[in-house]
DSSP file (Angstrom, degrees, kcal/mol; ACC not computed):
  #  RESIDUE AA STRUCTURE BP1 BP2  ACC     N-H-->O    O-->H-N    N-H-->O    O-->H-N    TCO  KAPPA ALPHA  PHI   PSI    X-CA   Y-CA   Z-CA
    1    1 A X    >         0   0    0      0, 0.0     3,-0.9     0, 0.0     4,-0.3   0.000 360.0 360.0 360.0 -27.8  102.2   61.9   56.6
    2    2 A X  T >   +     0   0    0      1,-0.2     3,-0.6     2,-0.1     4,-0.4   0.911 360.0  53.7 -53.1 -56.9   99.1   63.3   58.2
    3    3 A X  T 3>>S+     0   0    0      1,-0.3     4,-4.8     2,-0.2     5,-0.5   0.510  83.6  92.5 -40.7 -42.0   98.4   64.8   54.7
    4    4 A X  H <>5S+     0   0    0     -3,-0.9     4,-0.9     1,-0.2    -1,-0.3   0.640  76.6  50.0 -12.6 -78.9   98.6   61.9   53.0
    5    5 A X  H <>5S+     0   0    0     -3,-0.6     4,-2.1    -4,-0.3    -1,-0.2   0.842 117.4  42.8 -44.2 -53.2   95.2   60.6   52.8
    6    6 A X  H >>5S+     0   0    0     -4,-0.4     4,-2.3     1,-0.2     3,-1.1   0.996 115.3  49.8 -67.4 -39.0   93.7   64.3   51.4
    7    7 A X  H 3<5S+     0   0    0     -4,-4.8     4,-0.2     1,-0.2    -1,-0.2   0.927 115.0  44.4 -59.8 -27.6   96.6   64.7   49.1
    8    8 A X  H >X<S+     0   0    0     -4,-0.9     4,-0.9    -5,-0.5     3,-0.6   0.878 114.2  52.2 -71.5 -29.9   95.9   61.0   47.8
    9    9 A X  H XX S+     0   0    0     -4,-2.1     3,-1.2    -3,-1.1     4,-0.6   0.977 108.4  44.5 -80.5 -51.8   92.3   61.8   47.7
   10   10 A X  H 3< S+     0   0    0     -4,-2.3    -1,-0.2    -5,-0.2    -2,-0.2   0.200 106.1  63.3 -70.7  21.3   92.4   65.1   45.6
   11   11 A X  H <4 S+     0   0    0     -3,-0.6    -1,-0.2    -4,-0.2    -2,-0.2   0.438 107.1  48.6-122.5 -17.4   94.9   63.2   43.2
   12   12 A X  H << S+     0   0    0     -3,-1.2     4,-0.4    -4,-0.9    -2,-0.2   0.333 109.5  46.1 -58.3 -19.4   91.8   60.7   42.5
   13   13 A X  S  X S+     0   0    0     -4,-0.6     4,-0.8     2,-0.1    -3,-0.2   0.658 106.0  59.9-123.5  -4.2   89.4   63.0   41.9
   14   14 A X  H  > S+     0   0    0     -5,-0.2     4,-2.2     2,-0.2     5,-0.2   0.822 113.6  43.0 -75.2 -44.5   91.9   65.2   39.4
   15   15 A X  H  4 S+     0   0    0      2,-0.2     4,-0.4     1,-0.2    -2,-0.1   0.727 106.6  58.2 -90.2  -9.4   92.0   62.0   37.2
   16   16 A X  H >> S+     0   0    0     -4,-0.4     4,-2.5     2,-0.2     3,-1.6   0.881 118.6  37.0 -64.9 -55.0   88.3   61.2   37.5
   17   17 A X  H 3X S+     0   0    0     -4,-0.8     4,-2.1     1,-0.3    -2,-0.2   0.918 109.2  52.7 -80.8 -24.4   87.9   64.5   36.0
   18   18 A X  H 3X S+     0   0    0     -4,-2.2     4,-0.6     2,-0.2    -1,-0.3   0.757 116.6  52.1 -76.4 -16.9   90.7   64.9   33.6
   19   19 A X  H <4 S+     0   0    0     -3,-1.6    -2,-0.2    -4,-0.4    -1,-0.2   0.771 107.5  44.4 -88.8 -13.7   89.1   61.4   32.3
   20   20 A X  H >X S+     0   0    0     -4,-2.5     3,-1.8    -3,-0.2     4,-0.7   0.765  99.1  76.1 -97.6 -20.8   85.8   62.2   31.9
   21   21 A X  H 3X S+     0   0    0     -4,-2.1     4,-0.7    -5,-0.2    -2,-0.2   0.732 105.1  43.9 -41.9 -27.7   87.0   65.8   30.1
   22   22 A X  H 3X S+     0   0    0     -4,-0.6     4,-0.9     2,-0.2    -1,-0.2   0.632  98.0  61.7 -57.6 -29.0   87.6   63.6   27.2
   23   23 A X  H <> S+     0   0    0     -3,-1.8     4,-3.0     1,-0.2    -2,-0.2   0.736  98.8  66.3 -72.6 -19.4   84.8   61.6   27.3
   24   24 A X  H  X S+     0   0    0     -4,-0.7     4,-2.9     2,-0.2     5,-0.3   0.836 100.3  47.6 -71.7 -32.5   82.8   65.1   26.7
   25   25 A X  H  X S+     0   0    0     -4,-0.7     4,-1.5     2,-0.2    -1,-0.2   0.989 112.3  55.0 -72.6 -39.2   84.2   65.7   23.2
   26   26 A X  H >X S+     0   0    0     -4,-0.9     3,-2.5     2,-0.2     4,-1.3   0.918 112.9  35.9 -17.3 -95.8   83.4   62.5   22.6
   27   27 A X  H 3< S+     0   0    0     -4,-3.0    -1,-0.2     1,-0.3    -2,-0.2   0.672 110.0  58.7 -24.0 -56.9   80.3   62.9   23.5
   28   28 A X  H >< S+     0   0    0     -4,-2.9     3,-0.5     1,-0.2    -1,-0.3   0.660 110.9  52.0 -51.8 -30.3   79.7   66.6   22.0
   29   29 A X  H XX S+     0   0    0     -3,-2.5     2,-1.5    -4,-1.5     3,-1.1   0.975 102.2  52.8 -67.0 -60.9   80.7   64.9   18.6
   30   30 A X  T 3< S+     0   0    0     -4,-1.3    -1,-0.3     1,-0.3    -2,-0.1  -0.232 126.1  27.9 -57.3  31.3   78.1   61.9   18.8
   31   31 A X  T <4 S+     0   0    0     -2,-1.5    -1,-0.3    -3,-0.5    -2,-0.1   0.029  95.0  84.2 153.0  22.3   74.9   65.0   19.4
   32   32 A X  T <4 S-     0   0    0     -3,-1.1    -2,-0.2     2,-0.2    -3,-0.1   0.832  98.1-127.1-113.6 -63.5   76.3   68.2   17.6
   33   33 A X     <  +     0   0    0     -4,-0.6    86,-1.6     1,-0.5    88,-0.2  -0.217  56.2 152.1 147.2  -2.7   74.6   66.5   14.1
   34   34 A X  E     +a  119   0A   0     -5,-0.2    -1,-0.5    84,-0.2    -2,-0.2  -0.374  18.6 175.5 -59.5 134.9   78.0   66.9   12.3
   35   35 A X  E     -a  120   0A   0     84,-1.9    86,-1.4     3,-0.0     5,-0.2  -0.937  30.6-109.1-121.8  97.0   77.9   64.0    9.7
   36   36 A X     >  -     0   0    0     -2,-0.2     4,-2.4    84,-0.1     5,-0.2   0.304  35.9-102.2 -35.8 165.1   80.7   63.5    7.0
   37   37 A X  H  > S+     0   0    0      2,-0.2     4,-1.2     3,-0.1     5,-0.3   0.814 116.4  50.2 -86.2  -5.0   80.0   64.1    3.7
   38   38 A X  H  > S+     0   0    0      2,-0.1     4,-2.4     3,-0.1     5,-0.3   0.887 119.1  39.0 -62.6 -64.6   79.5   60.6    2.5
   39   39 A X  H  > S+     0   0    0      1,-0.2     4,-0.7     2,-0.2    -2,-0.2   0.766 117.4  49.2 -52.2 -23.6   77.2   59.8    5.2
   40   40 A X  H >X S+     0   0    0     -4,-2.4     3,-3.7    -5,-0.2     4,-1.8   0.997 120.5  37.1 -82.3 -74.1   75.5   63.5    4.9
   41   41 A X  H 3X S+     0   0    0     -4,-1.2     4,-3.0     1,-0.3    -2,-0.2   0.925 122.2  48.7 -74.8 -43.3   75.1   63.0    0.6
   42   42 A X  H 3< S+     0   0    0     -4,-2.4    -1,-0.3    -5,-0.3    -2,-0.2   0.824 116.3  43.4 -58.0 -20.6   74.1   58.7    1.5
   43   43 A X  H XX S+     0   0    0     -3,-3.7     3,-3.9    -4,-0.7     4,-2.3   0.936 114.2  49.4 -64.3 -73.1   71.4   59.9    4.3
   44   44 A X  H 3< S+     0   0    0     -4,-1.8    -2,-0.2     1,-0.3     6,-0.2   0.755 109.5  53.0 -54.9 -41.0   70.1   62.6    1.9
   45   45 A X  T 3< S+     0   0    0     -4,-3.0    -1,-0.3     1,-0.2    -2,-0.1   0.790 115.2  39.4 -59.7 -32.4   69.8   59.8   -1.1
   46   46 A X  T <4 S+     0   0    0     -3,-3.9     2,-1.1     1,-0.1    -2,-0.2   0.660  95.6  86.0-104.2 -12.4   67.7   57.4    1.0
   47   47 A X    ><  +     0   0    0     -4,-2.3     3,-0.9     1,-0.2    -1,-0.1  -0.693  53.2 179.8 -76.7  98.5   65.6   60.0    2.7
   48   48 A X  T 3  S+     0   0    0     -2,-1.1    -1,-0.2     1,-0.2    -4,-0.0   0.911  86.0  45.9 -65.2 -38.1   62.6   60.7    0.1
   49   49 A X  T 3  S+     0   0    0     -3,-0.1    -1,-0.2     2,-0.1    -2,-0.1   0.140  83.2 139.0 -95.1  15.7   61.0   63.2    2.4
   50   50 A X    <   -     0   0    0     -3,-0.9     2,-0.3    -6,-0.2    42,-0.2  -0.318  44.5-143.7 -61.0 141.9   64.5   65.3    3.4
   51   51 A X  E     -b   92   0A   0     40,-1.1    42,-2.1    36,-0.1     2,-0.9  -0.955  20.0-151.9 -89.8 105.8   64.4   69.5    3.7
   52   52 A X  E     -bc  93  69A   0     16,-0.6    18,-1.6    -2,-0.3     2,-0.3  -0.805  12.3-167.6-112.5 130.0   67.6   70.4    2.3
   53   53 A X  E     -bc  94  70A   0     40,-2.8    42,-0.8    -2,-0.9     2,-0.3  -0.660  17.8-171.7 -93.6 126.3   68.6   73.5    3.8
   54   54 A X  E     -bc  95  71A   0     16,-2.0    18,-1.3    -2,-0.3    42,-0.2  -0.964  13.3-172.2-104.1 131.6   71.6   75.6    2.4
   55   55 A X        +     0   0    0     40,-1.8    19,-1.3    -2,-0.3    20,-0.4   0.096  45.9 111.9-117.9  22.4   71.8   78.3    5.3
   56   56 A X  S    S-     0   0    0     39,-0.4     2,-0.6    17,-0.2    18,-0.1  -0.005  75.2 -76.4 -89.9-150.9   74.2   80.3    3.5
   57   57 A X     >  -     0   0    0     16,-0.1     4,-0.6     1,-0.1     5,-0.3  -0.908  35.0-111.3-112.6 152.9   73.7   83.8    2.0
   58   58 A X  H  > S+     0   0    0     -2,-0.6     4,-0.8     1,-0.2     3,-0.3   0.521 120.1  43.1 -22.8 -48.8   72.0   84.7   -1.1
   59   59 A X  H >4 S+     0   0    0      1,-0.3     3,-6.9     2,-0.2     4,-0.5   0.984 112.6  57.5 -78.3 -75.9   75.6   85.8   -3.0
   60   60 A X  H 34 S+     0   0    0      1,-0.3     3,-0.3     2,-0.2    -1,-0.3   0.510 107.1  48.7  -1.5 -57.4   77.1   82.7   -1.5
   61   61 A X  H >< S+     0   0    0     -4,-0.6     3,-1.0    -3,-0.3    -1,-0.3   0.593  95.5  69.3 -39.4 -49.1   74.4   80.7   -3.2
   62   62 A X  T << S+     0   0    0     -3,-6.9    -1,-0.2    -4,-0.8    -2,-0.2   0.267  87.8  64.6 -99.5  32.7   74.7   82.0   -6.5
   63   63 A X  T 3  S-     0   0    0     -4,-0.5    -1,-0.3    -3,-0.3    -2,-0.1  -0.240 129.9 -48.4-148.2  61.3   78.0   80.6   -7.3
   64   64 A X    <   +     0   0    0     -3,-1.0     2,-0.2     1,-0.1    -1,-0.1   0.872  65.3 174.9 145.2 125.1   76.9   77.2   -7.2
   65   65 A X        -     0   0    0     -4,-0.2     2,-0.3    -3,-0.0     3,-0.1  -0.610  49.2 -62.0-130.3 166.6   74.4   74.9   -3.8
   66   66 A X    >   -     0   0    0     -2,-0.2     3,-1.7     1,-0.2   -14,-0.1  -0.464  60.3 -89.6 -39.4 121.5   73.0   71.4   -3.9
   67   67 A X  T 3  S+     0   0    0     -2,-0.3    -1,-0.2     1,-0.2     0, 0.0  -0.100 115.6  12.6 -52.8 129.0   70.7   70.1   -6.3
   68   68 A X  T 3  S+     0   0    0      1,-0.2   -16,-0.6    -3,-0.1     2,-0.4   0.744  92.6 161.8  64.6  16.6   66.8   71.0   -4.6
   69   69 A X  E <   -c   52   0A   0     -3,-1.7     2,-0.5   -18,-0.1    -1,-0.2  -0.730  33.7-153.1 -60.1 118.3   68.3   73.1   -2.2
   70   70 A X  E     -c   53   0A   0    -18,-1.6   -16,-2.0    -2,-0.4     2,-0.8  -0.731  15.6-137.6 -95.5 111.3   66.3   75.6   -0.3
   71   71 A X  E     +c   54   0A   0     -2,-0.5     2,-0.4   -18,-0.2   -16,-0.2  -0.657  26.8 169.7 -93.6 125.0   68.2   78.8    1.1
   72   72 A X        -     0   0    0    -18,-1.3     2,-0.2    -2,-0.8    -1,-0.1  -0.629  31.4-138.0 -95.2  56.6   67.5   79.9    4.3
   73   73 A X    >   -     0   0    0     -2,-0.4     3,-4.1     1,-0.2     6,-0.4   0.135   5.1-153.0 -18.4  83.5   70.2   82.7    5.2
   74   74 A X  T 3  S+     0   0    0    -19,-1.3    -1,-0.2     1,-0.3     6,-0.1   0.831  98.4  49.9 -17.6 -43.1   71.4   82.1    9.1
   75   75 A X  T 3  S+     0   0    0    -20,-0.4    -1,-0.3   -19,-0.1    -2,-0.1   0.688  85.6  94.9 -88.7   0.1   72.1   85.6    8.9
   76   76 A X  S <  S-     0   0    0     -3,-4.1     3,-0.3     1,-0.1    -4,-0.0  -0.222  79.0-123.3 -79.0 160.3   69.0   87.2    7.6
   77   77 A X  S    S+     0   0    0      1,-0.2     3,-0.2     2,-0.1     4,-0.2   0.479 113.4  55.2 -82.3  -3.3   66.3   88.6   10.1
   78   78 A X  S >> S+     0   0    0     -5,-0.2     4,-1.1     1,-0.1     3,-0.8   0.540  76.3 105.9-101.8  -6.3   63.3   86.0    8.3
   79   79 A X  H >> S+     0   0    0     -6,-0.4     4,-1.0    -3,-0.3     3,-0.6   0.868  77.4  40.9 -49.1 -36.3   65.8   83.4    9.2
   80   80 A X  H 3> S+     0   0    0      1,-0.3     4,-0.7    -3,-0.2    -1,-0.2   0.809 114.3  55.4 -47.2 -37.0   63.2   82.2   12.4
   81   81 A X  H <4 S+     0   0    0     -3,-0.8    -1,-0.3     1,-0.2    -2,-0.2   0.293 107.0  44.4-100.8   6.5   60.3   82.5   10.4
   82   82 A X  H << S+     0   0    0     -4,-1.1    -1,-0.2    -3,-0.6    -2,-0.2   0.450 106.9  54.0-132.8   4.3   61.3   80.4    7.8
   83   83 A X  H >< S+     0   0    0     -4,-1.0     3,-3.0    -5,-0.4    -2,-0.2   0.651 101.0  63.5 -71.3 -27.6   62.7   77.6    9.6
   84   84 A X  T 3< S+     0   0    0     -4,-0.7    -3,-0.1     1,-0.3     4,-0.1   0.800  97.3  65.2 -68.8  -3.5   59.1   77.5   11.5
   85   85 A X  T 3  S+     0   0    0     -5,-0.1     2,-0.3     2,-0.1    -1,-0.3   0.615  85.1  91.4 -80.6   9.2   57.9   76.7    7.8
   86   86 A X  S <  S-     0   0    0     -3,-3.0     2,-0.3     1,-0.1     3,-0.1  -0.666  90.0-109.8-107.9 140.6   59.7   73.6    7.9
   87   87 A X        -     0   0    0     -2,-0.3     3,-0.4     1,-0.2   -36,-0.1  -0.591  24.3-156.4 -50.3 125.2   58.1   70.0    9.1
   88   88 A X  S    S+     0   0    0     -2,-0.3    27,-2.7     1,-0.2    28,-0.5   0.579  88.4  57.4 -94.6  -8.7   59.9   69.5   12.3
   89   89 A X  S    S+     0   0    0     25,-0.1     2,-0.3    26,-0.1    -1,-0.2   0.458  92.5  77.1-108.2  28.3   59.2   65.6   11.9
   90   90 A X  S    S-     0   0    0     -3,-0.4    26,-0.4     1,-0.0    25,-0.3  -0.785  95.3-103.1 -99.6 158.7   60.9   65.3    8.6
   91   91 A X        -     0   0    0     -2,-0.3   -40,-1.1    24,-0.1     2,-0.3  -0.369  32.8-164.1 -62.7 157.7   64.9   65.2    8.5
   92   92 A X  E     -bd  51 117A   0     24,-2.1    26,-0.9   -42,-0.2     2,-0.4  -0.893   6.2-153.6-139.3 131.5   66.1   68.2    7.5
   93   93 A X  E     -bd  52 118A   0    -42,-2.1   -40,-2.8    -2,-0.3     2,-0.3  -0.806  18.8-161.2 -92.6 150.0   70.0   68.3    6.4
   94   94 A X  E     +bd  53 119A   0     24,-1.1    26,-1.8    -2,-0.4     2,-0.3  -0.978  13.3 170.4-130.6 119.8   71.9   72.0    6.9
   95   95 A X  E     +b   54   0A   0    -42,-0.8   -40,-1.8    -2,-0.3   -39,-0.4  -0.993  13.2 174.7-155.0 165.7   74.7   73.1    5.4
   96   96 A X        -     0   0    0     -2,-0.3    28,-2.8    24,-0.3   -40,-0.1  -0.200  53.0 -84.9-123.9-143.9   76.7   76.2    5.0
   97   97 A X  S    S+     0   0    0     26,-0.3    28,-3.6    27,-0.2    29,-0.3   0.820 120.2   9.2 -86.5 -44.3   80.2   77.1    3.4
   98   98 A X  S    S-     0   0    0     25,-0.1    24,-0.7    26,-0.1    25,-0.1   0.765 103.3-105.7-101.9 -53.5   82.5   76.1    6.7
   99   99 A X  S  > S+     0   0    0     23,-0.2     4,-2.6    22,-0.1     5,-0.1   0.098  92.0 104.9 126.6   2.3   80.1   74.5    9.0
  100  100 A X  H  > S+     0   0    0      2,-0.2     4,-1.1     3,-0.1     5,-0.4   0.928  81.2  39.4 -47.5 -54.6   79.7   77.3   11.5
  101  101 A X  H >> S+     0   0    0      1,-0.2     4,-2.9     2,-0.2     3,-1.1   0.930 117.6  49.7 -89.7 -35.2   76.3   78.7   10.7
  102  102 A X  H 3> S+     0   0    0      1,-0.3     4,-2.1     2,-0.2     5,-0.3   0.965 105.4  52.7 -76.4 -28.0   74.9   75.6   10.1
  103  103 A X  H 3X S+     0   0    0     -4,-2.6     4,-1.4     1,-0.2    -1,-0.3   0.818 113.0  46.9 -57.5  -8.6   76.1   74.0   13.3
  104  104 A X  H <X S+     0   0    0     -3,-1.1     4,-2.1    -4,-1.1     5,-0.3   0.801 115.2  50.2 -97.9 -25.1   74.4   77.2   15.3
  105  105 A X  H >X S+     0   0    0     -4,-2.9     3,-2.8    -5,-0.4     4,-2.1   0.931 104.5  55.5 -73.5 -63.9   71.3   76.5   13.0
  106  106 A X  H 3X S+     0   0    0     -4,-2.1     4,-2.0    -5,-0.3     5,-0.4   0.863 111.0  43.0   0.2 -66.0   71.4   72.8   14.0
  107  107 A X  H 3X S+     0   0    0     -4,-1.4     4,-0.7    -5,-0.3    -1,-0.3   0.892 116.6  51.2 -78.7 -29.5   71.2   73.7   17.9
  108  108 A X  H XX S+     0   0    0     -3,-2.8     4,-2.2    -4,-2.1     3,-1.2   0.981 111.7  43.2 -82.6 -48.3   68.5   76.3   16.8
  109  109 A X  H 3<>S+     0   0    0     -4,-2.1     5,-0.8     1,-0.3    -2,-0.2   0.934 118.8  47.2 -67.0 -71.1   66.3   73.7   14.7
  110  110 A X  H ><5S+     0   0    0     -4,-2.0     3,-0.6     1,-0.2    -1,-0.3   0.546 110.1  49.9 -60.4 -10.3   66.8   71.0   17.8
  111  111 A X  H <<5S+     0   0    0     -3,-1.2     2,-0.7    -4,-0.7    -1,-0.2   0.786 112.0  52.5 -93.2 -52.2   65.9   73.6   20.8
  112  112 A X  T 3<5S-     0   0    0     -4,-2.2    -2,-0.2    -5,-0.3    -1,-0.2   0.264 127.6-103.3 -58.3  25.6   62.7   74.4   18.6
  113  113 A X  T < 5 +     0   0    0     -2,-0.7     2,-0.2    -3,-0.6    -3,-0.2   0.770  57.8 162.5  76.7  14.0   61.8   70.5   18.4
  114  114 A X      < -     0   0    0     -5,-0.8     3,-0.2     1,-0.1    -1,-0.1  -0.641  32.5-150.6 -82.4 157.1   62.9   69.5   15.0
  115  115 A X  S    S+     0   0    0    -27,-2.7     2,-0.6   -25,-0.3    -1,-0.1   0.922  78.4  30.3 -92.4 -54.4   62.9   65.4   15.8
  116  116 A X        +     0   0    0    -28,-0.5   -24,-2.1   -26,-0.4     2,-0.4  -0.765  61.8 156.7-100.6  75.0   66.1   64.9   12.7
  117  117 A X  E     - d   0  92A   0     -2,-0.6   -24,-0.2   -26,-0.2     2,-0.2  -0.956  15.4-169.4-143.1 131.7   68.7   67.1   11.7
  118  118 A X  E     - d   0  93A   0    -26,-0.9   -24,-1.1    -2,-0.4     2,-0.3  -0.738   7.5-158.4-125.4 156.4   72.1   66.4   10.0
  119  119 A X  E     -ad  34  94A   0    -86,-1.6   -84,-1.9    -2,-0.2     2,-1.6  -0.987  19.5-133.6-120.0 127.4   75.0   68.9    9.5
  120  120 A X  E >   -a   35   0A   0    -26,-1.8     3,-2.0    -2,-0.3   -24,-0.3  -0.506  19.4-126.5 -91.4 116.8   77.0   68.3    7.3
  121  121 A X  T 3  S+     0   0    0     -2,-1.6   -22,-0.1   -86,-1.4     5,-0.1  -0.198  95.0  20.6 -58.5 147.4   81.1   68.7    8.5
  122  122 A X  T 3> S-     0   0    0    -24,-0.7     4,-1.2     4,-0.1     3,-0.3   0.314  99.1-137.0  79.5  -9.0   83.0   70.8    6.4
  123  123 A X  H X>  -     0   0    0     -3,-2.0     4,-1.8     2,-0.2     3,-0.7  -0.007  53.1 -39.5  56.6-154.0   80.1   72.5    4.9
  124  124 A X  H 3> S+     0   0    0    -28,-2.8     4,-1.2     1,-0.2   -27,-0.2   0.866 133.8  69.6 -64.4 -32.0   79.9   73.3    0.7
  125  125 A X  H 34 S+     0   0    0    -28,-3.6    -1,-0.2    -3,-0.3    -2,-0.2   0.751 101.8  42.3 -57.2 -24.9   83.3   74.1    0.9
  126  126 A X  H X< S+     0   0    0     -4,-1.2     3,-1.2    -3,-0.7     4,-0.4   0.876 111.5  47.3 -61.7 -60.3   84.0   70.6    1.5
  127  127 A X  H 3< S+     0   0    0     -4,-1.8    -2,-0.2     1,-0.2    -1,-0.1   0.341 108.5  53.0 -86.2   6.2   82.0   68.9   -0.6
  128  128 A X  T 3< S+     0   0    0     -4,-1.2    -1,-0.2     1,-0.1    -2,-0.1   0.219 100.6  58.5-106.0  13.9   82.7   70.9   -3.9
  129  129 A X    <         0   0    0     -3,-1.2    -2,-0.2    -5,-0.2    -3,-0.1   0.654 360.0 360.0 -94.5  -2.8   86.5   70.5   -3.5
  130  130 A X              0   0    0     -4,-0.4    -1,-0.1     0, 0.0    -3,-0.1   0.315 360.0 360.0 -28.9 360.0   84.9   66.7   -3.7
């Protein structure tokens, strides 16, 4: 019985934390920039001044991108230098084939200051099986 009280206490603070691990995917969803693709292509319609960024690679590209899509290859070595061309207070939507390289470009554009930037979930592969 002596035990009681710590074993009671560490059986609170296991369910604090196993409740607030949940709130974190939450969270991590709401602030990763992942968008669906209605909202991504309905953003991208009303935005006059959007940068859309395809971040896939060149070959990738030439079998078949977003109308006025710019590619910026994730993987390429100019890939730094030609985000820094970009207005960082305009939106800019990113997208790749899966959504892999554009979420790690996402977190690159938003640790360099860009103020707006949607990713679009599921990447092109998603939105041309549309």
């Amino acid at each position: 019985m002596k035990n009681f009280p710590i074993l009671s206490f560490f059986i609170v603070l296991l369910s604090f934390t196993a409740c607030s691990s949940g709130n974190n995917a939450a969270t991590k969803s709401a602030t990763d920039g992942k968008i669906s693709i209605a909202d991504f292509k309905a953003k991208l319609a009303n935005t006059p001044n959007a940068q859309l960024i395809d971040v896939r690679t060149p070959a990738e590209v030439s079998k078949g991108t977003l109308k006025n899509a710019v590619n910026m290859d994730f993987r390429s070595a100019a890939f730094d230098t030609q985000i820094n061309t970009l207005d960082k207070s305009k939106p800019v939507f990113i997208f790749c084939q899966s959504g892999g390289r554009s979420g790690n470009g996402y977190k690159k554009m938003k640790d360099l200051g860009f103020s707006e930037v949607y990713d679009m979930e599921g990447g092109y592969g998603a939105w041309s099986k549309q």
